[in-house]
N, CA, C and O atoms as a GROMACS GRO file, in nm:
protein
  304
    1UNK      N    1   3.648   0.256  15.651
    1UNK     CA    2   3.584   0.325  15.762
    1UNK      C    3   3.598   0.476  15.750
    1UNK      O    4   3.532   0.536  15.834
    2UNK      N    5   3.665   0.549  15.670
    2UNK     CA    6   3.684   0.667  15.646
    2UNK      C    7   3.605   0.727  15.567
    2UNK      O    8   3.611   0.847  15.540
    3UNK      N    9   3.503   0.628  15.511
    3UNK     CA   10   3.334   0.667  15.455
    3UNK      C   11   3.279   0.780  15.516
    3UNK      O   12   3.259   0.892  15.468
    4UNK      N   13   3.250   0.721  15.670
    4UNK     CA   14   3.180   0.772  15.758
    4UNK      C   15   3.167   0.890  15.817
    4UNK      O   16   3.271   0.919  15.876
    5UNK      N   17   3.071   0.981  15.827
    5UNK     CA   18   3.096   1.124  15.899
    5UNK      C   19   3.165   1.080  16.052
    5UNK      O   20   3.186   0.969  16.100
    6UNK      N   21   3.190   1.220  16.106
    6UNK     CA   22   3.258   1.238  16.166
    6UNK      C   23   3.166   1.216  16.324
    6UNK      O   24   3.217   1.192  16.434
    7UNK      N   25   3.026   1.233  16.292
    7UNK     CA   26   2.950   1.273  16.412
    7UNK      C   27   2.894   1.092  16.413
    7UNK      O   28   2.875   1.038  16.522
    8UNK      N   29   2.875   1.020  16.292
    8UNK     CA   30   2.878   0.872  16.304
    8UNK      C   31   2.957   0.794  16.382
    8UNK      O   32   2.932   0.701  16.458
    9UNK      N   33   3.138   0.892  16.325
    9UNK     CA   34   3.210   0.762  16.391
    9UNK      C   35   3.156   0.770  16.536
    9UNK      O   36   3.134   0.665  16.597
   10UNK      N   37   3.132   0.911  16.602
   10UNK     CA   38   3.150   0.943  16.761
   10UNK      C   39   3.063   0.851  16.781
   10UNK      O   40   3.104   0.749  16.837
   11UNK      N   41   2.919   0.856  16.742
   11UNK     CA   42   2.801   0.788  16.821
   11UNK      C   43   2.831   0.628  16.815
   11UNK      O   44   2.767   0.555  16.891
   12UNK      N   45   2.940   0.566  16.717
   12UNK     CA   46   2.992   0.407  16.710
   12UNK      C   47   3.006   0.393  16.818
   12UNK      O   48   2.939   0.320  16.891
   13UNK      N   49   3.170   0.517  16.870
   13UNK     CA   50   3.226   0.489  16.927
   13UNK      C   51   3.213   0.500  17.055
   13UNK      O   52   3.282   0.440  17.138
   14UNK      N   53   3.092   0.608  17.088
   14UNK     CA   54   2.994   0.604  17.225
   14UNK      C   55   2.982   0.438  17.220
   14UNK      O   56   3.077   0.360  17.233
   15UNK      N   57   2.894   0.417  17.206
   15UNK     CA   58   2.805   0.252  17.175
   15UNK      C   59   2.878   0.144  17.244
   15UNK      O   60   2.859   0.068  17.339
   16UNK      N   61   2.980   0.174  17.145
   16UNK     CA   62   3.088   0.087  17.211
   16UNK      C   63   3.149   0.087  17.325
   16UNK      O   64   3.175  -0.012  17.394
   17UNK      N   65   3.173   0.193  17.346
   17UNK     CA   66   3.167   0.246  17.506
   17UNK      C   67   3.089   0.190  17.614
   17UNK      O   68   3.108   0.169  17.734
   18UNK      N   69   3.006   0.174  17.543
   18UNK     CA   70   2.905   0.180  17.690
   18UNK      C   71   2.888   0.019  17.684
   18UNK      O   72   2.858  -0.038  17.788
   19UNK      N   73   2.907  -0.054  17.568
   19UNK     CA   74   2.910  -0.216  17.570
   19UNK      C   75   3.035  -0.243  17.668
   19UNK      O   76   3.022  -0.290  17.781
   20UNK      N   77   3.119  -0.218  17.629
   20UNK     CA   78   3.274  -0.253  17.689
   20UNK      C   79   3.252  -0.228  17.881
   20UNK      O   80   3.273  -0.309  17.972
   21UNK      N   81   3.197  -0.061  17.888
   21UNK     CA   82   3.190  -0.105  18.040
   21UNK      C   83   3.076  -0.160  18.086
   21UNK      O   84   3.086  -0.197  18.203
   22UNK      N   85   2.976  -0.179  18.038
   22UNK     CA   86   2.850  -0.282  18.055
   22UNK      C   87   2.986  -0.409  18.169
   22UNK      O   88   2.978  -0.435  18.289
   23UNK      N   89   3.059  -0.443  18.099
   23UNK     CA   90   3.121  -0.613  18.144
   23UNK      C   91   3.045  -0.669  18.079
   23UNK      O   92   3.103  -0.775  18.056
   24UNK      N   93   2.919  -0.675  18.016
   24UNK     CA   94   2.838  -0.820  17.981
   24UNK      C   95   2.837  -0.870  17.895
   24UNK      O   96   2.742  -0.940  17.862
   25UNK      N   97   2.970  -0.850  17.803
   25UNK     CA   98   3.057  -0.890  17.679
   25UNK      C   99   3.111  -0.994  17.665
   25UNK      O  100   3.210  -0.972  17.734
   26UNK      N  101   3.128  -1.127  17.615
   26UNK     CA  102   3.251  -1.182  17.635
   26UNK      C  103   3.389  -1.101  17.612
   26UNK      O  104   3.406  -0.984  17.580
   27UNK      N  105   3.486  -1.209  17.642
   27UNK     CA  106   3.592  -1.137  17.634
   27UNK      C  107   3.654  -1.091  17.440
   27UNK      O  108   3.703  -0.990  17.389
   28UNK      N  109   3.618  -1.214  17.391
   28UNK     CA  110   3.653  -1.239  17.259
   28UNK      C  111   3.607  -1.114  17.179
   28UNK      O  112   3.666  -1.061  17.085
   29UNK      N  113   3.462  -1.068  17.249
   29UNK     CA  114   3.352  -0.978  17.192
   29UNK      C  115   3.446  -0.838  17.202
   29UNK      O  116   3.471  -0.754  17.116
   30UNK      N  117   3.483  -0.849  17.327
   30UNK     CA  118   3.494  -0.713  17.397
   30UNK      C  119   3.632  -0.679  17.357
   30UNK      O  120   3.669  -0.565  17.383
   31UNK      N  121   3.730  -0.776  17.288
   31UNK     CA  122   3.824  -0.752  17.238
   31UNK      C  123   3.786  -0.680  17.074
   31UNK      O  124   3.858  -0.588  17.034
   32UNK      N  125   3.710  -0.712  17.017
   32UNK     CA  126   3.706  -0.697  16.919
   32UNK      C  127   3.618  -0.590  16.877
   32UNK      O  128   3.608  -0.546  16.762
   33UNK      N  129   3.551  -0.547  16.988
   33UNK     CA  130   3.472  -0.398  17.019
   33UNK      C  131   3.548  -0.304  17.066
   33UNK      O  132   3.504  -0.190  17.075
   34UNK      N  133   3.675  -0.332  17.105
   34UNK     CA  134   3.796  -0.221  17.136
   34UNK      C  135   3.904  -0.191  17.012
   34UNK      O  136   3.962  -0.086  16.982
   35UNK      N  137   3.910  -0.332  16.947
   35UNK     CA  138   4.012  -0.303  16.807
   35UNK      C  139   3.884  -0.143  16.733
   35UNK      O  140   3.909  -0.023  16.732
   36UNK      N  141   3.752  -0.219  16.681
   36UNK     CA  142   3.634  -0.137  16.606
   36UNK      C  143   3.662   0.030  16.737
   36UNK      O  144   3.656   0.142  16.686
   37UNK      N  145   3.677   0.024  16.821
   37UNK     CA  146   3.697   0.166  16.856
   37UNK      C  147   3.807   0.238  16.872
   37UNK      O  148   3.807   0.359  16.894
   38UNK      N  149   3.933   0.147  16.860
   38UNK     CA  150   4.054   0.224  16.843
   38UNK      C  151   4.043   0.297  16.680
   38UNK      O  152   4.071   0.417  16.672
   39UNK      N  153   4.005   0.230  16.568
   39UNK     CA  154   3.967   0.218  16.414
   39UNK      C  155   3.889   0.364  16.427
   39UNK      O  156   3.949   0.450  16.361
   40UNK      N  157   3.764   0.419  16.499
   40UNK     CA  158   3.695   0.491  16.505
   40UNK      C  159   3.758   0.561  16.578
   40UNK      O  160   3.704   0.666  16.544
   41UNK      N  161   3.866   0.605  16.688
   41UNK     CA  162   3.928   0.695  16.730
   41UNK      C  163   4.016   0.753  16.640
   41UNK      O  164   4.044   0.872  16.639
   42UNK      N  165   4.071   0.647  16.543
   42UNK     CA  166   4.189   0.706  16.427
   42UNK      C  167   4.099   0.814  16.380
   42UNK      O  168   4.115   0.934  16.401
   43UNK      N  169   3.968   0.738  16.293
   43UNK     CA  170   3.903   0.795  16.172
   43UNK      C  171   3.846   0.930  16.254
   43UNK      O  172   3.846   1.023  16.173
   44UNK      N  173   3.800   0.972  16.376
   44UNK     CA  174   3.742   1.104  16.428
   44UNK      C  175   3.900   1.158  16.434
   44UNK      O  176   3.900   1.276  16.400
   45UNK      N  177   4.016   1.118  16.462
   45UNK     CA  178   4.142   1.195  16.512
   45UNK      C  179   4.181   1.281  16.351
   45UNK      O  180   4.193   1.403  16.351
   46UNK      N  181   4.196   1.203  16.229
   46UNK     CA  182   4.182   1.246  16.112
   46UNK      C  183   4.116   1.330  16.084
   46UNK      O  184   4.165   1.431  16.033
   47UNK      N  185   3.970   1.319  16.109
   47UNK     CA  186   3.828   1.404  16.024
   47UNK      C  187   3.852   1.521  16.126
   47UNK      O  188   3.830   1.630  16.072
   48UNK      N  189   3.902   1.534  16.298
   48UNK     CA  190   3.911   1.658  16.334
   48UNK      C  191   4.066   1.744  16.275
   48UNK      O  192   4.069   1.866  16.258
   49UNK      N  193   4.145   1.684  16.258
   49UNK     CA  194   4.298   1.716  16.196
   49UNK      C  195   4.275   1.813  16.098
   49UNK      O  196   4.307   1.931  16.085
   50UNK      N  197   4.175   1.687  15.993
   50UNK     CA  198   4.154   1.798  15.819
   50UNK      C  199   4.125   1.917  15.859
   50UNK      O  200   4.192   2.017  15.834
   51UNK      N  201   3.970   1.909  15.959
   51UNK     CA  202   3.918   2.001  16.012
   51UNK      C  203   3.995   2.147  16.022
   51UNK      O  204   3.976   2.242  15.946
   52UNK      N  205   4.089   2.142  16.136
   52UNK     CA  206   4.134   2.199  16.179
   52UNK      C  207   4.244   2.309  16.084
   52UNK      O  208   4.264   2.429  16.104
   53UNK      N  209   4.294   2.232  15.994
   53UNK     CA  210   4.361   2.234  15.898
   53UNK      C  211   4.284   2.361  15.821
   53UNK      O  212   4.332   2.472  15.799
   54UNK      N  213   4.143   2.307  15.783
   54UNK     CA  214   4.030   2.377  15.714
   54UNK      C  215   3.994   2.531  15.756
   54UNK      O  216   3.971   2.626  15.681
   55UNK      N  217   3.996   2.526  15.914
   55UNK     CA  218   3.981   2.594  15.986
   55UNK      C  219   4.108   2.712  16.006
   55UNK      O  220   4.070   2.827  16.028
   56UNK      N  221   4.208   2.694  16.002
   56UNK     CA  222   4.324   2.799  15.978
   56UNK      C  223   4.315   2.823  15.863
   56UNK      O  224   4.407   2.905  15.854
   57UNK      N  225   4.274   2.815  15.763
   57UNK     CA  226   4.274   2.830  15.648
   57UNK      C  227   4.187   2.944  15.619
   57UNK      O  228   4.077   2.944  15.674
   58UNK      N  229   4.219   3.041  15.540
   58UNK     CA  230   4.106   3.157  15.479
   58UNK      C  231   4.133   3.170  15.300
   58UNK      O  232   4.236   3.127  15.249
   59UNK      N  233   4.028   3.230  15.225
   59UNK     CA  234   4.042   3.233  15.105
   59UNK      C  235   4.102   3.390  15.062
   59UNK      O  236   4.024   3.483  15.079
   60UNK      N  237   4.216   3.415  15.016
   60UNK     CA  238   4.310   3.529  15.032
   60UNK      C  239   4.240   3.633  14.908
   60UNK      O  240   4.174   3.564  14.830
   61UNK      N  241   4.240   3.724  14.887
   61UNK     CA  242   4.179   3.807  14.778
   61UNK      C  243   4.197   3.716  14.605
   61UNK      O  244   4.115   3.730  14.515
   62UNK      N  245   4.332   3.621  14.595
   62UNK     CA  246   4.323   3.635  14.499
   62UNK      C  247   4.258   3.454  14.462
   62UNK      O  248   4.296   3.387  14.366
   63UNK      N  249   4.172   3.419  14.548
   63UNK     CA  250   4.133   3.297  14.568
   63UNK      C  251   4.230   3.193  14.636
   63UNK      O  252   4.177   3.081  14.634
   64UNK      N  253   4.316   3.192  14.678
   64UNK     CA  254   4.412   3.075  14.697
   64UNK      C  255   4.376   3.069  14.843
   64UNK      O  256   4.333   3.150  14.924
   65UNK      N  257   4.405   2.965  14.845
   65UNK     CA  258   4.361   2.915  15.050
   65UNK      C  259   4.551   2.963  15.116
   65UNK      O  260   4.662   2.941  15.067
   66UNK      N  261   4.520   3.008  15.200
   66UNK     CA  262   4.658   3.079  15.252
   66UNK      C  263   4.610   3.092  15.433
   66UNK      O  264   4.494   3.082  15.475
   67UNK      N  265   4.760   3.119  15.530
   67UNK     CA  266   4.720   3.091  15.653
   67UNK      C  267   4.665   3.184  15.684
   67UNK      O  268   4.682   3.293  15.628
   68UNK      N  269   4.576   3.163  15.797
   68UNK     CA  270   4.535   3.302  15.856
   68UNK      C  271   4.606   3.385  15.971
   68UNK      O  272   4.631   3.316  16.070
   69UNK      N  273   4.643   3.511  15.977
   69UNK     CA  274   4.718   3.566  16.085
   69UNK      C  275   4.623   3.716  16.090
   69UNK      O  276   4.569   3.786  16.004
   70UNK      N  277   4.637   3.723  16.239
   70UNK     CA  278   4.580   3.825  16.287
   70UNK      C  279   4.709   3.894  16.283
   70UNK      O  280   4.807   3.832  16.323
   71UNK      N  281   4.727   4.052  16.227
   71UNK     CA  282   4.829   4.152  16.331
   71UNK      C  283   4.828   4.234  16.430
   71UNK      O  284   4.720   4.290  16.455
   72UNK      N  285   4.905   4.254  16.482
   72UNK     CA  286   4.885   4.323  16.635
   72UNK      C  287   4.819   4.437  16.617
   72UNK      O  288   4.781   4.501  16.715
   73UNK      N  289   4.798   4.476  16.502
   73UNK     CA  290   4.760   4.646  16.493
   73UNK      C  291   4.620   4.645  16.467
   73UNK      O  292   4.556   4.750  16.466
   74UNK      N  293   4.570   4.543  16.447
   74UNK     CA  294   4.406   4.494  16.387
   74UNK      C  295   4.338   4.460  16.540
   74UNK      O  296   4.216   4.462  16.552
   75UNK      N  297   4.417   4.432  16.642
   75UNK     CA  298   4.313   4.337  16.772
   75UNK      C  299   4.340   4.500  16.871
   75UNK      O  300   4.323   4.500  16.993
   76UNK      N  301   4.384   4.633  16.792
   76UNK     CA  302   4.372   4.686  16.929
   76UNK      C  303   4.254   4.808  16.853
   76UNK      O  304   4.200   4.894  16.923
   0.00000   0.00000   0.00000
């Protein structure tokens, strides 16, 4: 399941959403449409993590990915 983009898993895991509070699931169904969206909450909790990860990240003069920090003397 970690195939999947990130904007896929969401729209699964909408779907599923909206089956589950429908009620007009069996139960067996509706169990097994909550395991498939806990699975799709991991895989978006991951793909935003890397993200984020990606996102502090800048490419430093001498190419290497390094953190990013603002200093106080740059924001005034």
């Amino acid at each position: 399941m970690n195939e999947i983009t990130f904007e896929t898993a969401l729209k699964e895991l909408e779907e599923i959403i909206k089956k589950l509070e429908s009620g007009s699931i069996p139960l067996e169904e509706a169990i097994n449409e909550y395991t498939d969206a806990m699975n799709l909450v991991k895989v978006c909790q991951e793909k935003l993590d890397h993200a984020t990860e990606q996102v502090n990240k800048i490419l430093s003069e001498s190419g290497e990915l390094e953190d990013f920090k603002v200093s106080e003397s740059e924001n005034s």
